[in-house]
DRENDO-1510 file (C-alpha; in Angstrom, 1 decimal, always signed):
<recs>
REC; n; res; u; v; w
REC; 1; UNK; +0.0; +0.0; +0.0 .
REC; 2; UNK; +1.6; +3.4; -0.8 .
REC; 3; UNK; +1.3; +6.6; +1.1 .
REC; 4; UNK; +1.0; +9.6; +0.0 .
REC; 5; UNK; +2.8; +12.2; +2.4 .
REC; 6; UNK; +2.8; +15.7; +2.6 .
REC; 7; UNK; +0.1; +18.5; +4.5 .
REC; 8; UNK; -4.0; +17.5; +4.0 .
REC; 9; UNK; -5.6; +18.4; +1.1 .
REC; 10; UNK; -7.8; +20.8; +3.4 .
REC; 11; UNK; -5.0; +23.1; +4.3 .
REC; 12; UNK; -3.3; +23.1; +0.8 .
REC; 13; UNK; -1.9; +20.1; +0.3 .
REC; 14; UNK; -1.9; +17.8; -2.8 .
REC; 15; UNK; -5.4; +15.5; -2.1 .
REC; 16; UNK; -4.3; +11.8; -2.1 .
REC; 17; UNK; -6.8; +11.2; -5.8 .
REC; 18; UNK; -7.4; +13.4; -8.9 .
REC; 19; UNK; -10.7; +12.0; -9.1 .
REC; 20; UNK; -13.7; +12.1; -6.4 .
REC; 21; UNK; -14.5; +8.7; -5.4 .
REC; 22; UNK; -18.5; +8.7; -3.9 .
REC; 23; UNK; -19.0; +6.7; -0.9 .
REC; 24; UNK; -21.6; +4.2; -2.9 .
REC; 25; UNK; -22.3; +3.4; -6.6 .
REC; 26; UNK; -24.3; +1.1; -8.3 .
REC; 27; UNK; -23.3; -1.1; -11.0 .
REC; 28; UNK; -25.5; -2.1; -13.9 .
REC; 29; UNK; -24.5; -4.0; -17.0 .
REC; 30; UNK; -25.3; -5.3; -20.4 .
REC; 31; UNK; -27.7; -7.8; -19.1 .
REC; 32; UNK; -30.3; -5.2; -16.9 .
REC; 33; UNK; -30.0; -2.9; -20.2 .
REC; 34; UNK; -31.3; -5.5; -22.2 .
REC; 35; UNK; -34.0; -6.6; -20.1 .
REC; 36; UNK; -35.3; -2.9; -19.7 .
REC; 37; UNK; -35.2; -2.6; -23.2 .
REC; 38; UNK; -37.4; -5.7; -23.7 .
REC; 39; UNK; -39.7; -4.1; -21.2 .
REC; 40; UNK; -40.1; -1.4; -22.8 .
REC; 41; UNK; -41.3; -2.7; -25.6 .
REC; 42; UNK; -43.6; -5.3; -24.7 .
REC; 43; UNK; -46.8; -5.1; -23.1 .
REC; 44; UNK; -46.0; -4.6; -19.5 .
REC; 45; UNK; -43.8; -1.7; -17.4 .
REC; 46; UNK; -45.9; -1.9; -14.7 .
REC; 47; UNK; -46.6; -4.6; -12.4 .
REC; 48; UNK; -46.9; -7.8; -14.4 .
REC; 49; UNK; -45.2; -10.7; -15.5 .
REC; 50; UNK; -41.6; -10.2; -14.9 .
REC; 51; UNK; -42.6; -8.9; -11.0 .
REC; 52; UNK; -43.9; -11.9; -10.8 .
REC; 53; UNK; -40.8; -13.4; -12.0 .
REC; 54; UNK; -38.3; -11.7; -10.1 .
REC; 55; UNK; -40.5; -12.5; -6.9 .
REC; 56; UNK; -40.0; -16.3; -7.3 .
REC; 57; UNK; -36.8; -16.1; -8.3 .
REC; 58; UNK; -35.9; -13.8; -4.9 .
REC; 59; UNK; -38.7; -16.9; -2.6 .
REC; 60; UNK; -36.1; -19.4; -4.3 .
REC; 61; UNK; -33.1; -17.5; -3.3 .
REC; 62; UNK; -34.3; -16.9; +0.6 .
REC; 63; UNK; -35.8; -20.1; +0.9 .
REC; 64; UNK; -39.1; -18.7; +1.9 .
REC; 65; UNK; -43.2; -19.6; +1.0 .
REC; 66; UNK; -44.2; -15.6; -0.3 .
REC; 67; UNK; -42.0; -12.9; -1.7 .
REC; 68; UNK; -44.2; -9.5; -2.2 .
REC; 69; UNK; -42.1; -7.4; -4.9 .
REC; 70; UNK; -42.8; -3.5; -3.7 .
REC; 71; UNK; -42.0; +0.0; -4.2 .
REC; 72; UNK; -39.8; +0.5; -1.1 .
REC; 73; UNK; -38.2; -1.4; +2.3 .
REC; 74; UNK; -40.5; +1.6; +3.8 .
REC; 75; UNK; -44.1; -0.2; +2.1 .
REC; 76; UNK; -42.9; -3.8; +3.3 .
REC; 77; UNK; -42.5; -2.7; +7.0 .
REC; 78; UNK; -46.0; -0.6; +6.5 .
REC; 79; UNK; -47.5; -3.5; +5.5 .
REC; 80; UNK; -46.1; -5.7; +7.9 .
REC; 81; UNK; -47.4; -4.4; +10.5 .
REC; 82; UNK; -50.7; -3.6; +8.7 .
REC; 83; UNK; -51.1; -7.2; +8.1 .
REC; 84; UNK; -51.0; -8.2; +11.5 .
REC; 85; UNK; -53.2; -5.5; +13.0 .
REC; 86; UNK; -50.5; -3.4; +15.1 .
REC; 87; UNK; -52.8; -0.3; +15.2 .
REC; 88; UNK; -53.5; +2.1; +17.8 .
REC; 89; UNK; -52.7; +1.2; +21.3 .
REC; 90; UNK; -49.9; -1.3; +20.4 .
REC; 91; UNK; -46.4; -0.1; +21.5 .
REC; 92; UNK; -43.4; -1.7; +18.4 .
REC; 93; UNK; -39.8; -1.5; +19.8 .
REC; 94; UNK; -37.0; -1.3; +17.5 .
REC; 95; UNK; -33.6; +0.4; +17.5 .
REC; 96; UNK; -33.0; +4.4; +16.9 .
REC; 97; UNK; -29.7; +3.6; +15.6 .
REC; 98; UNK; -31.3; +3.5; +11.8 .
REC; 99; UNK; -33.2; +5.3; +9.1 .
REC; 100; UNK; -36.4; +7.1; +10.2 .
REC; 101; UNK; -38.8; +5.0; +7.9 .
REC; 102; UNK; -38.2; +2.2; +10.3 .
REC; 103; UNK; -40.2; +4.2; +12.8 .
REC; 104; UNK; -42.4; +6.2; +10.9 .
REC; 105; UNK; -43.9; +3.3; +9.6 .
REC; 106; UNK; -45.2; +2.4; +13.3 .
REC; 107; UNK; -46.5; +5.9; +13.8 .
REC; 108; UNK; -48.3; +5.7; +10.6 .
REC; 109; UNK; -50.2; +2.9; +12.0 .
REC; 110; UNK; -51.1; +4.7; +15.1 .
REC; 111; UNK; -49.0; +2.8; +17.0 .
REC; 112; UNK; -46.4; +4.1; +19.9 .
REC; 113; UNK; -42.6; +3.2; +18.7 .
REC; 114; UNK; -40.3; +2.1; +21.4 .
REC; 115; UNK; -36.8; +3.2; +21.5 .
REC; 116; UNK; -34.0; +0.6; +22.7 .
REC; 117; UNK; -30.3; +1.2; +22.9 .
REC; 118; UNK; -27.8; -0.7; +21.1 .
REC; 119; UNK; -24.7; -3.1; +21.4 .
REC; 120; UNK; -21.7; -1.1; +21.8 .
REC; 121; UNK; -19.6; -3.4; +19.3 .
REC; 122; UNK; -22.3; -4.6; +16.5 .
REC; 123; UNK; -24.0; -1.3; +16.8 .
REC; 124; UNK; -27.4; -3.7; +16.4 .
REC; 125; UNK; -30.2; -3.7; +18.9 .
REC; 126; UNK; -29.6; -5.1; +22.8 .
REC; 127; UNK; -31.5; -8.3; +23.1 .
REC; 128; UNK; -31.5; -7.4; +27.0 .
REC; 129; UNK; -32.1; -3.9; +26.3 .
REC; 130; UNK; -35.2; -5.1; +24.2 .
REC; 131; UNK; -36.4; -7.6; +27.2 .
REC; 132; UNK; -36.5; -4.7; +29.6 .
REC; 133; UNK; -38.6; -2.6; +27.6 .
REC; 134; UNK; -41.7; -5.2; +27.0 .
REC; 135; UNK; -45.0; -3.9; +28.5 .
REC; 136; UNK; -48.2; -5.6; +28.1 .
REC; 137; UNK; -48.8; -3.5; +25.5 .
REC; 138; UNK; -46.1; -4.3; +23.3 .
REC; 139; UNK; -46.9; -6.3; +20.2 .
REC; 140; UNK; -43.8; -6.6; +18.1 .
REC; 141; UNK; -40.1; -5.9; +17.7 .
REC; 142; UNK; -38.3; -4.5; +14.5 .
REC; 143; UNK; -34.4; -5.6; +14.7 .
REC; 144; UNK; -32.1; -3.8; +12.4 .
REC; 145; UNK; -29.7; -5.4; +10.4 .
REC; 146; UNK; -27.3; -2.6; +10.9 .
REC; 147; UNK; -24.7; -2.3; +7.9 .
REC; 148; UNK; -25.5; -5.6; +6.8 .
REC; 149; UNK; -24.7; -7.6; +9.7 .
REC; 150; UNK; -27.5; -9.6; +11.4 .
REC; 151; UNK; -28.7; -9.2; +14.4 .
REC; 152; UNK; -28.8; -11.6; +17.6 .
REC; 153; UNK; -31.6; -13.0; +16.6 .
REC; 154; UNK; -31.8; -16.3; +18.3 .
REC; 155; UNK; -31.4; -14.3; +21.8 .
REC; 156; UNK; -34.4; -11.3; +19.8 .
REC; 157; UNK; -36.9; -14.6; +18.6 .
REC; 158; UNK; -36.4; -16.7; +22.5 .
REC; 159; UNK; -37.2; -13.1; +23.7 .
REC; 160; UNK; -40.7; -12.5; +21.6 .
REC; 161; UNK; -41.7; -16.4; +21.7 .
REC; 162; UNK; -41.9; -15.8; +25.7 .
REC; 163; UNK; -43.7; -12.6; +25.0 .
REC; 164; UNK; -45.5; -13.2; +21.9 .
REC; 165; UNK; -44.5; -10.8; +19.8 .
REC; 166; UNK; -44.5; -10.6; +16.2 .
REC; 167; UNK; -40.0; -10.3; +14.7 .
REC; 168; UNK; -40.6; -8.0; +11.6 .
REC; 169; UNK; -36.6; -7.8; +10.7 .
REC; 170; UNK; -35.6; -4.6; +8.8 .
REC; 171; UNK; -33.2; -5.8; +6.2 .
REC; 172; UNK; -33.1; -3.4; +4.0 .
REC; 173; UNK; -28.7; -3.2; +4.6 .
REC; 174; UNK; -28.8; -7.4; +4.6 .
REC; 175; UNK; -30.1; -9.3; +1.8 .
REC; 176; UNK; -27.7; -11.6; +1.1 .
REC; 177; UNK; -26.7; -11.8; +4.9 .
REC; 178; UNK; -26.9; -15.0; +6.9 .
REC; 179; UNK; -27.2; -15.5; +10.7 .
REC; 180; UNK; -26.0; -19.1; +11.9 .
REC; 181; UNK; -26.7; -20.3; +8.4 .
REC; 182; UNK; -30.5; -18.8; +8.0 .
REC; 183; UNK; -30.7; -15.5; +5.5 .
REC; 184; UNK; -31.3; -12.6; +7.4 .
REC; 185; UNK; -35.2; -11.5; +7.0 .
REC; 186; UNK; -36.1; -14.7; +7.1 .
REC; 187; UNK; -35.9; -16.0; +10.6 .
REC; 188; UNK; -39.1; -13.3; +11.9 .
REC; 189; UNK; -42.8; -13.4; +10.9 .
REC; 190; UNK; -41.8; -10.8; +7.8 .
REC; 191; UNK; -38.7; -9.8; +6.7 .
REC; 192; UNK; -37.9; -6.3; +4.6 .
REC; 193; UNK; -35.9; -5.7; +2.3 .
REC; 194; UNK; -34.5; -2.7; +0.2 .
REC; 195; UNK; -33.0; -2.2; -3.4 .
REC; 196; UNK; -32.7; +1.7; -3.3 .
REC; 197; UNK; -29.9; +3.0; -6.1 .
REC; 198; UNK; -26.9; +2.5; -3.4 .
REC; 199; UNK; -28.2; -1.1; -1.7 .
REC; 200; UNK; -26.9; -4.2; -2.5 .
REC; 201; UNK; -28.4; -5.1; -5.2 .
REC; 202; UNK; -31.1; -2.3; -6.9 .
REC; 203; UNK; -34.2; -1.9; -8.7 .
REC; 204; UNK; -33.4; +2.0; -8.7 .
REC; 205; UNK; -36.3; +2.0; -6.0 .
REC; 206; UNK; -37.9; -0.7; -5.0 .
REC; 207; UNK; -38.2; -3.3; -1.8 .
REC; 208; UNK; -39.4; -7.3; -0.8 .
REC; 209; UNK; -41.5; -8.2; +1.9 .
REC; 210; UNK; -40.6; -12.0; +2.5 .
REC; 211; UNK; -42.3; -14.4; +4.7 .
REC; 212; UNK; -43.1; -18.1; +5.8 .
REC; 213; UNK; -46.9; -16.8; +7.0 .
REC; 214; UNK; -49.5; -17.3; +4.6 .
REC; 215; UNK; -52.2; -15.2; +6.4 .
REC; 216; UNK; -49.8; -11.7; +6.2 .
REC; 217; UNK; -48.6; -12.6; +2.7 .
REC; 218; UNK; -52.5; -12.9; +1.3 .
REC; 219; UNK; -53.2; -10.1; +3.1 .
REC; 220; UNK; -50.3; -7.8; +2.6 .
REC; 221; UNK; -50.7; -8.6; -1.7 .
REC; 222; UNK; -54.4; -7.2; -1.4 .
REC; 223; UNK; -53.1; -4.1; +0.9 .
REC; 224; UNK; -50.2; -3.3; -1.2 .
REC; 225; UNK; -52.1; -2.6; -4.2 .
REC; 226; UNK; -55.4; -0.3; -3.1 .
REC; 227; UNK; -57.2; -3.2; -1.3 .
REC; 228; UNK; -58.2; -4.7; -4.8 .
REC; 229; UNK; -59.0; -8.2; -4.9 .
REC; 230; UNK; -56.6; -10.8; -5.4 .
REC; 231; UNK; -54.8; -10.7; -9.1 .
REC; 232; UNK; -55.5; -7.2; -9.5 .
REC; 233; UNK; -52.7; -6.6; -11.7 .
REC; 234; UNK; -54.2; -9.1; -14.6 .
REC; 235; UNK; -57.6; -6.9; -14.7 .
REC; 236; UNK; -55.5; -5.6; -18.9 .
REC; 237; UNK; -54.8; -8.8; -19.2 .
REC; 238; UNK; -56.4; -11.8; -22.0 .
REC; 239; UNK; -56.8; -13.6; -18.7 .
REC; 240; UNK; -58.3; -10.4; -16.9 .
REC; 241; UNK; -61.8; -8.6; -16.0 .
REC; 242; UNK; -62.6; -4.9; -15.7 .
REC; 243; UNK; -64.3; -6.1; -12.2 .
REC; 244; UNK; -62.7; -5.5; -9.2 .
REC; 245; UNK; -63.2; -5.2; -5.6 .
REC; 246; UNK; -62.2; -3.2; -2.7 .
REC; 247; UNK; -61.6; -5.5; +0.1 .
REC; 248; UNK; -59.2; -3.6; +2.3 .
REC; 249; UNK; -58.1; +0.2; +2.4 .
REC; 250; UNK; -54.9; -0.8; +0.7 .
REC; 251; UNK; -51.7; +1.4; -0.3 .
REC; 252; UNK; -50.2; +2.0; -3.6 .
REC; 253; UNK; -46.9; +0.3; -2.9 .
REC; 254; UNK; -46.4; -2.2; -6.4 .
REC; 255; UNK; -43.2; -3.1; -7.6 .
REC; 256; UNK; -43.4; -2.1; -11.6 .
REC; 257; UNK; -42.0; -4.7; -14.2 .
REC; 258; UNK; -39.5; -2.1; -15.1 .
REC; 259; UNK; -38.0; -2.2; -11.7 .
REC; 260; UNK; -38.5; -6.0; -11.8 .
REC; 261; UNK; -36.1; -6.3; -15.0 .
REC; 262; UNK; -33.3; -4.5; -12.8 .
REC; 263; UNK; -33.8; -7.4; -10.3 .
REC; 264; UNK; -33.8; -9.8; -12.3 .
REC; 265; UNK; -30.3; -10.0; -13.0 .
REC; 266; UNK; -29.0; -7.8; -9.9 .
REC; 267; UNK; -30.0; -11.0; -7.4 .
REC; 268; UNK; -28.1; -13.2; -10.2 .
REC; 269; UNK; -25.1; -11.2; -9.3 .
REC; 270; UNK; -25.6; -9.9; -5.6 .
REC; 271; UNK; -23.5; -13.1; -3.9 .
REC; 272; UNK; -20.9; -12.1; -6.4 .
REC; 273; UNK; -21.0; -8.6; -5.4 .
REC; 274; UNK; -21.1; -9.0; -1.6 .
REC; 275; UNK; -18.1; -10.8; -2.0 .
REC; 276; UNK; -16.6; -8.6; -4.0 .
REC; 277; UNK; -17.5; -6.2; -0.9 .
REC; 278; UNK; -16.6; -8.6; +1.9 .
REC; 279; UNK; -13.0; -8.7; +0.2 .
REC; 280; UNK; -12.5; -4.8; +0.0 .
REC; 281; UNK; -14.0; -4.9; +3.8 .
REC; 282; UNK; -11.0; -7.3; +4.7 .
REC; 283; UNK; -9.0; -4.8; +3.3 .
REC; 284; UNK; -10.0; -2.0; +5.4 .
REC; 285; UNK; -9.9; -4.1; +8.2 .
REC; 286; UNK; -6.5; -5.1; +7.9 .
REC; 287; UNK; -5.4; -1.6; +7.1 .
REC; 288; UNK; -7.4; +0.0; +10.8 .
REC; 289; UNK; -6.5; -2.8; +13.3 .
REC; 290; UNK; -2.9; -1.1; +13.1 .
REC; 291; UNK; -4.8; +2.7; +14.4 .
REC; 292; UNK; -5.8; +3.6; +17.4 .
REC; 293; UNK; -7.5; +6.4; +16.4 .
REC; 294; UNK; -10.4; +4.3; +14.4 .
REC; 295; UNK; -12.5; +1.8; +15.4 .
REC; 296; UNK; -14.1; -0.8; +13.0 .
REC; 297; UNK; -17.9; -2.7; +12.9 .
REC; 298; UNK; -17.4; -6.2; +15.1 .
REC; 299; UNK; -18.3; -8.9; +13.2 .
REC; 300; UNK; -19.7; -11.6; +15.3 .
REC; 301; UNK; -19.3; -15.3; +14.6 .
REC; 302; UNK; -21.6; -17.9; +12.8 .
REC; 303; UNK; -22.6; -14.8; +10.7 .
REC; 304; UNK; -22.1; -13.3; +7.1 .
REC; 305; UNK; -22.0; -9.7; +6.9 .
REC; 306; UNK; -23.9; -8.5; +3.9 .
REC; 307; UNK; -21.1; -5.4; +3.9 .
REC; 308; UNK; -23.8; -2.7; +2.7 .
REC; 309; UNK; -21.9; +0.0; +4.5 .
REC; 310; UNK; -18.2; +0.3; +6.0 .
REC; 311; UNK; -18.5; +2.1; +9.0 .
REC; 312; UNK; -15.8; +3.1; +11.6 .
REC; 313; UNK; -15.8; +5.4; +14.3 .
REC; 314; UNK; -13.2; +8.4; +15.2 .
REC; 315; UNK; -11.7; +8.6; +18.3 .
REC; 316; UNK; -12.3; +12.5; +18.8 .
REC; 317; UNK; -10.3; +12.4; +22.0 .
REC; 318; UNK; -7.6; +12.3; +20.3 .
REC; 319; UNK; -8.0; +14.3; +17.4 .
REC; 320; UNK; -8.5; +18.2; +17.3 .
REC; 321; UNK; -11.1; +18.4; +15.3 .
REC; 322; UNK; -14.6; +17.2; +14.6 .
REC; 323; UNK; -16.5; +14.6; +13.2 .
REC; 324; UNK; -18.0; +16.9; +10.4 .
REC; 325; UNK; -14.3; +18.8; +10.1 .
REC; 326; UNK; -13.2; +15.2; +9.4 .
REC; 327; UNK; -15.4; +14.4; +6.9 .
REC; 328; UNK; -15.0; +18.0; +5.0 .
REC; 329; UNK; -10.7; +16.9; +5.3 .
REC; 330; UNK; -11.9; +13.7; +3.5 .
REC; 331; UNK; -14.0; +15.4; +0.6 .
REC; 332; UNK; -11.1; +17.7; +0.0 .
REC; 333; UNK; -8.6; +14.3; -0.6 .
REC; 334; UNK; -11.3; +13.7; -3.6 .
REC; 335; UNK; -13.2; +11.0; -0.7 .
REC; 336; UNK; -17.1; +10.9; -0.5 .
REC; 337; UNK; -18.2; +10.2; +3.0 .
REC; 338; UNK; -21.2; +10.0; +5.1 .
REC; 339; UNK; -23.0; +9.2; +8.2 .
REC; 340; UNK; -25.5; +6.2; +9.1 .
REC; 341; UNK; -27.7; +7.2; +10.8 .
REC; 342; UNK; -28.8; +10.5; +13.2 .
REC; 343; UNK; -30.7; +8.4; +15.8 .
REC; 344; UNK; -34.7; +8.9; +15.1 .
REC; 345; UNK; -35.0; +10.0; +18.8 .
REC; 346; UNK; -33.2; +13.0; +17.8 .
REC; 347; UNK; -35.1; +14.3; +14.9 .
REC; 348; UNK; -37.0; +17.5; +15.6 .
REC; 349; UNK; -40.4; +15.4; +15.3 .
REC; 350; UNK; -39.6; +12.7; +17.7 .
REC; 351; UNK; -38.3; +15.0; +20.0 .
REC; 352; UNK; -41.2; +17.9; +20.2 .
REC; 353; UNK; -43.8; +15.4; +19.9 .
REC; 354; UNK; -42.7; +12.5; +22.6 .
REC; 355; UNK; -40.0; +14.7; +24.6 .
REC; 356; UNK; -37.2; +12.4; +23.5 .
REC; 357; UNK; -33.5; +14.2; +24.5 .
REC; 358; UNK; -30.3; +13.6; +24.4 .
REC; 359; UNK; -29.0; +10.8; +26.9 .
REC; 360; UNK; -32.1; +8.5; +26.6 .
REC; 361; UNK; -29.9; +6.3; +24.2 .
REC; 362; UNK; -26.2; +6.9; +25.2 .
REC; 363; UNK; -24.6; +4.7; +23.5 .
REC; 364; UNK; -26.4; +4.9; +19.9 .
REC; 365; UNK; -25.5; +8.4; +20.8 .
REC; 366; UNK; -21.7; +7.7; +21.2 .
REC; 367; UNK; -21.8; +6.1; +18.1 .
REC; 368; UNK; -23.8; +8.7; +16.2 .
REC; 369; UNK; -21.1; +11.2; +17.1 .
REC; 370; UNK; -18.3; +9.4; +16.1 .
REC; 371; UNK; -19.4; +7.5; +12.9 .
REC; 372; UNK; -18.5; +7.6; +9.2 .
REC; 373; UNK; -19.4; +5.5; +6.4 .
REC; 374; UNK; -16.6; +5.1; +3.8 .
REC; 375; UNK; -16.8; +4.4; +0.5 .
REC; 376; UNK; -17.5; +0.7; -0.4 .
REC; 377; UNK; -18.7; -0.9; -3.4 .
REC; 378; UNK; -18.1; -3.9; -5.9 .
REC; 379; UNK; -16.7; -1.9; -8.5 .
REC; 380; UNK; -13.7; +0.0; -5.9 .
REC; 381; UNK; -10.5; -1.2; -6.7 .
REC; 382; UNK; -8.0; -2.0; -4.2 .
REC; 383; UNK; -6.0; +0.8; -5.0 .
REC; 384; UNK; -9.6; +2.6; -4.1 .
REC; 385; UNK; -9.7; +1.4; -0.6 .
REC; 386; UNK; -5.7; +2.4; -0.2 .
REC; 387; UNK; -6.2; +5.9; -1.3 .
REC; 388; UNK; -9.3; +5.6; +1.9 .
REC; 389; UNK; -6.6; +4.9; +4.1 .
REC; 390; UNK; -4.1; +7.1; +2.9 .
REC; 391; UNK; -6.5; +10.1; +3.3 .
REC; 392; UNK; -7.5; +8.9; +7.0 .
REC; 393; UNK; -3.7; +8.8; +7.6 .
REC; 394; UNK; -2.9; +11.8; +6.5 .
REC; 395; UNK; -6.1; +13.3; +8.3 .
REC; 396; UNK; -5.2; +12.0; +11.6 .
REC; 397; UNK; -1.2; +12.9; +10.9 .
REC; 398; UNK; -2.4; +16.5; +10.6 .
REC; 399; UNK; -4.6; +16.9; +13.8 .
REC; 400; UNK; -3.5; +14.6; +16.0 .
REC; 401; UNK; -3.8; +16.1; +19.5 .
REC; 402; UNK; -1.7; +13.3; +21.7 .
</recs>
């Protein structure tokens, strides 16, 4: 690995790359080209046939009874929990070290979301943390798959068997992932997956709701496309009728078929790409163990991390300046940054309408503060991740306060 010496790019110096390298990137080839194009011209770019197709293929690659192909990780949590009646009343506990849709979704519902705190190491939500906060009004538990890595869900699913919860697993960093040999959203009642432009594996928007249930999967089909009765989407078909039903005050939340050609061929490359990821991961690892000043993502055993994000923390202690100085020193050495997440608690909303401060969730807290996400994706080079280091060196060379 070479270094680049020399005075950071932020006060003057030379930046470590001529070119800006982003902190995600999707990668789309021939294959998802073609397939759009032969969407485009055939009779269906909304949902229809090759939905339908990309949701078995993605049942076959989980190992699960019903895939629902949707607009959004945010729609599959939604419906989740609208298919199993968590409405007003019911408190949902999940972590606030994640995206806000995660708890917006309960809110929507009518529901009260529960805030628990997080393992220090994982950054994934406290089993014991979740067992303290059960009331009698709590029907179900949301674990985040934080970065890609699953949670500890045997401890999470012996916790909400004795309680009888309902495990609706937010996946949207983890498809792909595997937890003691099971794929991650697919150990709960439901499990929720993304394919935003920067996930995994994309659709440009677009998520899965998976699951082994047969009740929320019938239920969560009608609901995710206006209530209509079952096989909606065939009503312009040969096969189809103009009649319809309302059965349920459903959503608009359907995959189209031009989203479902992008799938298509991203899961037939998404084990190739995560380890394309875990390699450059290894990389970074290897390069951080050797500074104190960063601290990496624990990867627990029996587990594959899906490697959606690469986040480390700063030791600020030791530095003299801040997290956001830190970041604005890594944009100027031509390196896109960025941090996952702001816990929800902290949002304006949450706090002026449920009094949430800081200090209710220290250690999410300590970990907001002092994360960044670097850049990783399958098409980075290993010259990419060096030029990472290189710039985090030089960063920490420059305002080192020991």
């Amino acid at each position: 690995m070479t270094e680049q010496t020399g005075p950071a790019a932020v006060k003057g110096g030379r930046p470590v790359r001529e070119e800006f390298l982003p902190v995600a990137r999707a990668w789309l080839g021939e294959e998802e080209i073609r397939e759009m194009v032969d969407t485009l011209t055939s009779d269906w770019i909304t949902t229809g046939p090759k939905t339908r197709r990309f949701e078995e293929k993605a049942a076959e690659y989980l190992g699960v009874t019903h895939t629902l192909a949707l607009n959004s990780c945010t729609a599959a949590l939604h419906l989740s929990l609208a298919a199993a009646d968590i409405g007003e009343g019911d408190e949902v506990i999940t972590s606030p070290l994640t995206f806000c849709a995660t708890a917006n979704v309960v809110l929507h519902q009518r529901a009260r979301v529960v805030f628990v705190d997080v393992e220090r190491d994982t950054f994934n939500l406290d089993p014991e943390a979740l067992r303290s906060a059960i009331t009698e009004k709590t029907k179900a538990v949301i674990p985040v798959h934080y970065a890609g890595q699953p949670c500890e869900m045997d401890e999470i699913l012996s916790v909400a068997r004795e309680h009888g919860l309902r495990v609706f697993e937010d996946a949207a960093h983890a498809i792909g992932a595997t937890y003691r040999g099971r794929r991650a959203g697919t150990m709960g009642d439901t499990g929720c997956y993304s394919f935003y432009a920067i996930k995994n594996m994309t659709t440009g928007e677009g998520g899965l709701l998976a699951t082994n249930d047969d009740e929320i999967a019938e239920r969560a089909r009608i609901l995710s496309l206006h209530g209509i009765s079952k096989d909606a989407w065939k009503r312009y078909s040969s096969q189809g009728s103009w009649f319809y039903e309302v059965t349920l005050p459903g959503f608009k939340y359907n995959m189209s078929d031009l989203q479902a050609s992008l799938g298509l061929h991203q899961l037939a490359k998404l084990d190739g790409f995560i380890e394309r990821r875990e390699q450059l991961a290894r990389r970074y690892d290897r390069a951080f163990e050797e500074m104190e000043e960063i601290e990496i993502q624990r990867v627990r055993p029996e587990r594959r991390h899906a490697r959606h994000l690469y986040p480390v923390l700063i030791d600020l202690e030791r530095l003299s300046i801040d997290r956001a100085q830190f970041i604005e020193a890594l944009r100027a050495e031509n390196i896109g940054s960025t941090v996952n997440f702001i816990p929800v608690h902290l949002h304006p909303y949450y706090r002026r309408t449920f009094g949430y401060q800081e200090g209710d969730y220290p250690v999410a807290e300590e970990i907001y503060r002092r994360e960044i996400s670097l850049p990783l994706f399958p098409r980075m080079k290993d010259s990419d991740v060096d030029s990472v280091v290189s710039a985090v060196r030089k960063i920490i060379a420059r305002y080192n306060s020991s």
